[in-house]
ROLOKOL-504394 format. One record per residue (C-alpha): residue in three letters; x, y, z. Coordinates in Angstrom, 3 decimals, m for minus. Example, Ala and Ser with C-alpha at 12.3 -4.5 7.8 and 13.67 -1.06 7.14 Angstrom:
<nodes>
    aa          x          y          z
   ALA     12.300     m4.500      7.800
   SER     13.670     m1.060      7.140
</nodes>
This chain:
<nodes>
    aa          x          y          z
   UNK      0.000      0.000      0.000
   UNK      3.166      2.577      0.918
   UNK      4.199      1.604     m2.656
   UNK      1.050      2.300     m4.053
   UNK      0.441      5.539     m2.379
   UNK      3.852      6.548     m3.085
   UNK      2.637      6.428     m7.238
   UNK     m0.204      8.471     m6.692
   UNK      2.015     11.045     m5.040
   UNK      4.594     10.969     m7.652
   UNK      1.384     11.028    m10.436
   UNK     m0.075     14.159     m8.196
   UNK      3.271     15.928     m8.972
   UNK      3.787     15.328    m12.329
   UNK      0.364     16.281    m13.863
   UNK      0.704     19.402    m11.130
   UNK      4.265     20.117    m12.670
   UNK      2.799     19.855    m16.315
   UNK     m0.170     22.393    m15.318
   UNK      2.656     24.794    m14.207
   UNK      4.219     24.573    m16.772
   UNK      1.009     25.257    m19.459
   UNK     m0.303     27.928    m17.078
   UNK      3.391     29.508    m17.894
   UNK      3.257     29.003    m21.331
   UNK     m0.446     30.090    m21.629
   UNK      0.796     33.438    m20.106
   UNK      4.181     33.667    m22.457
   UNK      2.226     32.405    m25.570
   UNK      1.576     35.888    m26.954
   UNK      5.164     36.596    m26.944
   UNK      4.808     39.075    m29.878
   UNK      5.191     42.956    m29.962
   UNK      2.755     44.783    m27.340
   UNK      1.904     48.689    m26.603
   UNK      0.213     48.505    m29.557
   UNK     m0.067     52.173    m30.061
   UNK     m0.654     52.167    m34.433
   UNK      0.052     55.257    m36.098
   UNK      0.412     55.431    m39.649
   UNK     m0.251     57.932    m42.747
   UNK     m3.446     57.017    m44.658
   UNK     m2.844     54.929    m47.716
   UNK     m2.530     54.744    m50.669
   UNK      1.223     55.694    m49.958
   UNK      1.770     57.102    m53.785
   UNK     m0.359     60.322    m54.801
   UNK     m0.143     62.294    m58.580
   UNK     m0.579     65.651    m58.684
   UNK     m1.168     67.484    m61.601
   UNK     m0.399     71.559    m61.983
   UNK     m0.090     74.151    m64.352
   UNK      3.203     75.945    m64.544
   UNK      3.270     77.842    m61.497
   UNK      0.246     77.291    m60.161
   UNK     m0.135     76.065    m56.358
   UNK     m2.051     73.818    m54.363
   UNK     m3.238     72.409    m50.726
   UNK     m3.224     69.172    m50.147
   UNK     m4.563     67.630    m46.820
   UNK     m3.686     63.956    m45.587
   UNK     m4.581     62.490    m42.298
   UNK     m2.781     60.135    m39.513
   UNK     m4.363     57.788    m37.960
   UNK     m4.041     55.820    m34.687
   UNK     m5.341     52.647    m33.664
   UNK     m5.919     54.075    m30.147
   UNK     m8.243     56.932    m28.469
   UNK     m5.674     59.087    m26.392
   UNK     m7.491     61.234    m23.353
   UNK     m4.389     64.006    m24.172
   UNK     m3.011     65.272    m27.845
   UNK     m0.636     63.422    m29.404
   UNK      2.266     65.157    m31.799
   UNK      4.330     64.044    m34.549
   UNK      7.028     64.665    m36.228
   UNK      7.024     65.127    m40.161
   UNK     10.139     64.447    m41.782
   UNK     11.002     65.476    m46.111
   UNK     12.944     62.324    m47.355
   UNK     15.983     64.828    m49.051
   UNK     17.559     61.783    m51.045
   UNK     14.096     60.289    m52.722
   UNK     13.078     63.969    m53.370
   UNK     13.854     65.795    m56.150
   UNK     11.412     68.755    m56.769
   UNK     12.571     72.143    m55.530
   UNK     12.439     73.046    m51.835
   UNK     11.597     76.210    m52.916
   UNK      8.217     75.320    m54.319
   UNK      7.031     73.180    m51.634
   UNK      6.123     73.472    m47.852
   UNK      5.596     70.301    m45.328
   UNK      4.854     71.184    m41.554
   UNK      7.412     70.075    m39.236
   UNK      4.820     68.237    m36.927
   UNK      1.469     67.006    m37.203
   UNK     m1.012     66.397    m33.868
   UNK     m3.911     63.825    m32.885
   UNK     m5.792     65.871    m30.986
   UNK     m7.583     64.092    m27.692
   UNK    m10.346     61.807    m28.259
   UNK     m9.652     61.406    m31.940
   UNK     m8.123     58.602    m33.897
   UNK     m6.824     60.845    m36.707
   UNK     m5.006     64.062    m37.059
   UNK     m4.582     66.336    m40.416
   UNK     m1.687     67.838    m42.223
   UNK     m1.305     70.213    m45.190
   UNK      0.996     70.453    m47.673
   UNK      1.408     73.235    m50.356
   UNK      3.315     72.385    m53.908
   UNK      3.331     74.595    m56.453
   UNK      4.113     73.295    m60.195
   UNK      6.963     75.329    m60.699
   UNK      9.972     73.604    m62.616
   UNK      8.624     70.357    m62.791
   UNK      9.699     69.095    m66.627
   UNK      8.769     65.318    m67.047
   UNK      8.158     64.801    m63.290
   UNK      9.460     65.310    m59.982
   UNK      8.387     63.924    m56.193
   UNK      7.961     65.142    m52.620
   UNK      8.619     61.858    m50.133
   UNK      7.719     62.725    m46.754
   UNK      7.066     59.970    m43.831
   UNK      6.552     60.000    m39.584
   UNK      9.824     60.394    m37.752
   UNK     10.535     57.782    m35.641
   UNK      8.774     57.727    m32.300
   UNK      7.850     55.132    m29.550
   UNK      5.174     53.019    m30.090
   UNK      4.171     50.639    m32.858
   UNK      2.930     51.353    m36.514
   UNK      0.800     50.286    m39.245
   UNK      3.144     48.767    m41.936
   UNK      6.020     49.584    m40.261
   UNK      9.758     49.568    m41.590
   UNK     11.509     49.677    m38.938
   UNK     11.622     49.283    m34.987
   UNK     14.013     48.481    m31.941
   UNK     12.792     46.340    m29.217
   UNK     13.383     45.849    m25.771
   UNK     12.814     42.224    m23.809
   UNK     11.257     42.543    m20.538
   UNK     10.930     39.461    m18.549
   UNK      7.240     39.488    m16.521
   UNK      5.551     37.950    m13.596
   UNK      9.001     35.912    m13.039
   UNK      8.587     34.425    m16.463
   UNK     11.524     33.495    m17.875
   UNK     10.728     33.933    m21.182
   UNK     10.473     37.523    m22.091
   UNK      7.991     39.436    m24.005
   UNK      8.839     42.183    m26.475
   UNK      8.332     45.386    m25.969
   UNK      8.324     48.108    m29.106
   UNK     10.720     50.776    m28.553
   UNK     10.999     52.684    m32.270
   UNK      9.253     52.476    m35.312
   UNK      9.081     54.173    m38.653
   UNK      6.060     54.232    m40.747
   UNK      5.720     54.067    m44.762
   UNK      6.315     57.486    m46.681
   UNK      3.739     59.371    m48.760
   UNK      5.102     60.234    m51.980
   UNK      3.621     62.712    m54.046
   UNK      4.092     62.436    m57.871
   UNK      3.913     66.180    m59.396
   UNK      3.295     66.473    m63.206
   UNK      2.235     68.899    m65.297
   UNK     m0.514     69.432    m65.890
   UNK     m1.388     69.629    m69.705
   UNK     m5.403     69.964    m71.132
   UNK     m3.971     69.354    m74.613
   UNK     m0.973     67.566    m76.443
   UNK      2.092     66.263    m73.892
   UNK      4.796     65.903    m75.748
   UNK      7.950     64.423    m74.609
   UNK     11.535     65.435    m76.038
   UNK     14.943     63.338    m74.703
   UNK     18.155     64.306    m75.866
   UNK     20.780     62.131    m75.281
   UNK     24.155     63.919    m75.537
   UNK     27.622     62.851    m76.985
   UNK     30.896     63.656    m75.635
   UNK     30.090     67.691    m75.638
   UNK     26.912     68.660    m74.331
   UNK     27.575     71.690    m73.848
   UNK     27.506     72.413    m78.189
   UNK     23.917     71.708    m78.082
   UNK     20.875     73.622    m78.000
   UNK     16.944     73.756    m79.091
   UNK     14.358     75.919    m80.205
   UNK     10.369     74.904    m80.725
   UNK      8.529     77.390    m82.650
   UNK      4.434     77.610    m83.630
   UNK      3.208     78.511    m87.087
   UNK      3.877     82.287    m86.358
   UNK      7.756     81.355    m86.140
   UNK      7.230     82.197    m81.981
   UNK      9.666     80.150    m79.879
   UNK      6.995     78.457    m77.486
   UNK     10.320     76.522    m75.919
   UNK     13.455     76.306    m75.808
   UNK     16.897     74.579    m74.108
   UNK     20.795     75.537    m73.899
   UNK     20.206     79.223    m75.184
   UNK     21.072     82.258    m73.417
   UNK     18.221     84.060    m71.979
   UNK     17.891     86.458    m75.159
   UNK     18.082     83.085    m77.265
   UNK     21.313     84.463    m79.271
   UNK     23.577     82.528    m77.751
   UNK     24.300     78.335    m77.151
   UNK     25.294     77.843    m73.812
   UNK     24.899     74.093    m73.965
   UNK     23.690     71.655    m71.293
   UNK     26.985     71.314    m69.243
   UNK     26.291     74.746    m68.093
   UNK     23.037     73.051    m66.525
   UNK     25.300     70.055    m64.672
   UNK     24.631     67.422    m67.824
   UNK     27.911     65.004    m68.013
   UNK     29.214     63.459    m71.548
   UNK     26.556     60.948    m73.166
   UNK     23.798     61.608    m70.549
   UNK     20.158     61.979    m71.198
   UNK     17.641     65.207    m70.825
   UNK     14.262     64.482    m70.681
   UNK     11.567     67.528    m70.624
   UNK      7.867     67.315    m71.500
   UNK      5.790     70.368    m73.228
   UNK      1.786     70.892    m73.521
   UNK      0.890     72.219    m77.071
   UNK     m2.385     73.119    m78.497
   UNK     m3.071     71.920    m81.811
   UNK     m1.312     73.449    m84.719
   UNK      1.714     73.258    m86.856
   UNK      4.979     73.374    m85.157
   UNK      8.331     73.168    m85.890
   UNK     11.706     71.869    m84.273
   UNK     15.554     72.639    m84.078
   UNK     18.497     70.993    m82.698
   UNK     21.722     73.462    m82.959
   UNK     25.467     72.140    m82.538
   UNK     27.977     74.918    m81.715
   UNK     30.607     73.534    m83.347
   UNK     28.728     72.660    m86.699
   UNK     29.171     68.880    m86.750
   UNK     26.079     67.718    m84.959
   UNK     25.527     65.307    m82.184
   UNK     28.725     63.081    m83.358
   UNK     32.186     62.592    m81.409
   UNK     32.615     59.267    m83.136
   UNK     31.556     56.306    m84.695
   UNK     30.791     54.698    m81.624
   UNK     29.600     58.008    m79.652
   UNK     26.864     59.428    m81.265
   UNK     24.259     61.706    m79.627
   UNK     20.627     61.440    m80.161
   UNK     17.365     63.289    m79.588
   UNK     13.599     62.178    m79.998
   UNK     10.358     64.591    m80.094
   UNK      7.312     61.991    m79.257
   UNK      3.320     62.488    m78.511
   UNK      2.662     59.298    m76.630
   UNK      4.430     56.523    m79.094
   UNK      4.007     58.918    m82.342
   UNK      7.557     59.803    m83.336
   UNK      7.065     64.041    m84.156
   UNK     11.021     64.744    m84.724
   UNK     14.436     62.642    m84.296
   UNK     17.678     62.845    m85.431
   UNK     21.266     62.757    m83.957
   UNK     24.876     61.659    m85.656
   UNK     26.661     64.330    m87.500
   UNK     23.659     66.824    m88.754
   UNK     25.969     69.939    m88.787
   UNK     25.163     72.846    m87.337
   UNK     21.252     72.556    m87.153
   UNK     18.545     69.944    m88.271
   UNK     14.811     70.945    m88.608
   UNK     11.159     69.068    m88.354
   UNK      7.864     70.676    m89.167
   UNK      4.805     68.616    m87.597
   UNK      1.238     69.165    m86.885
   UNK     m0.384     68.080    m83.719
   UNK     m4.568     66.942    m84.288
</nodes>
């Protein structure tokens, strides 16, 4: 009988030692990232906006957070400077933006104006990092905190870093959007360009001095040897005609195996091309519907 009762003991302890045990790991289970405080800028992450030359605009975006706060919350705004590449003259960002108490969501504005903007440029702006946790979050630190004399410890969120918004600025054209790309050879800074309308007006122009006598090339404007320039132009229907000018009178051509090039295109419709040795000048007359 001492035998026996000294197996029901032992049994008492084990199945007390594996309900320990579960109870711990019950408790340690969720051993993921807590203070789930969410904050993130409202998707979709990518926005296009379309201007006139010059013209300006407001544009408001919200933050959200997954959690009602009894006190207002501020963040900080941050302009990514590599990923950007419009002007910081022609845009403002606020340096913080605040969930006020009681509400899940907080507003910013942001002011671009469509000065300078060729075939495209982009604002990228994002949440500095901050404690708490985030909606699609890139980045974090964590710190493990061991609880209730576990000893396995549960994660805590430090850091994080939310997605940026990037704004896509184009301009904005109501009629044809024509693209021209010039790729240079070895001496950029020989070529120039003229567009004119069926008056003979220049309507645009590139690598001229300001009273258009004058090729100052593209080095001038920080283009290296055999790199591309890409600008787009909004024309009204009409006749139009363009001009490529080399300074020194033998065209887009250093050699046989460095040649420059340059295409005028509405959509896939080829309106002008050229490049290789055209002398001084080459001309195309073309008519847009």
């Amino acid at each position: 009988m001492k035998i026996l009762k000294n197996i029901y003991l032992f049994l008492a302890f084990l199945m007390l030692s594996v309900a320990f045990v579960g109870c711990e790991e019950d408790q340690t289970s969720g051993n993921s990232l807590v203070n789930n405080d969410y904050i993130s800028i409202e998707v979709p992450f990518q926005k296009t906006v379309s201007l006139y030359p010059d013209e300006s605009t407001s544009l408001e975006t919200k933050v959200y957070a997954s959690n009602v706060s009894n006190v207002d919350r501020t963040f900080n705004l941050v302009v990514d400077a590599v990923a950007t590449t419009h002007n910081a003259s022609y845009y403002s960002v606020p340096s913080t933006v605040t969930i006020p108490a009681g509400q899940s969501f907080g507003t910013f504005s942001v002011q671009i104006t469509g000065t300078d903007v060729g075939n495209g440029k982009k604002l990228v702006l994002g949440l500095a990092q901050q404690d708490g946790t985030a909606i699609n979050i890139s980045s974090f630190t964590q710190t493990q905190v061991y609880e209730n004399g576990s000893s396995i410890p549960t994660n805590y969120v430090n850091v994080v870093k939310t997605n940026n918004l990037e704004y896509n600025i184009e301009e904005r054209c109501d009629f044809n959007k024509v693209n021209l790309s010039i790729t240079f050879d070895n001496y950029p800074e020989e070529t120039a360009w003229e567009l004119y309308d069926a008056d003979n007006n220049v309507v645009a122009s590139g690598g001229l001095s300001e009273d258009g006598t004058t090729i100052t090339g593209y080095a001038a404007l920080g283009f290296a040897d055999k790199s591309t320039f890409s600008t787009n132009i909004c024309l009204q229907s009409g006749t139009y005609t363009f001009v490529i000018y080399d300074d020194y009178g033998d065209g887009m051509y250093t050699s046989a195996s460095v040649q420059g090039t340059y295409s005028l295109k509405l959509g896939s419709t080829v309106l002008a091309s050229g490049g290789g040795n055209f002398g001084s000048f080459q001309d195309t007359t073309f008519t847009l519907p």
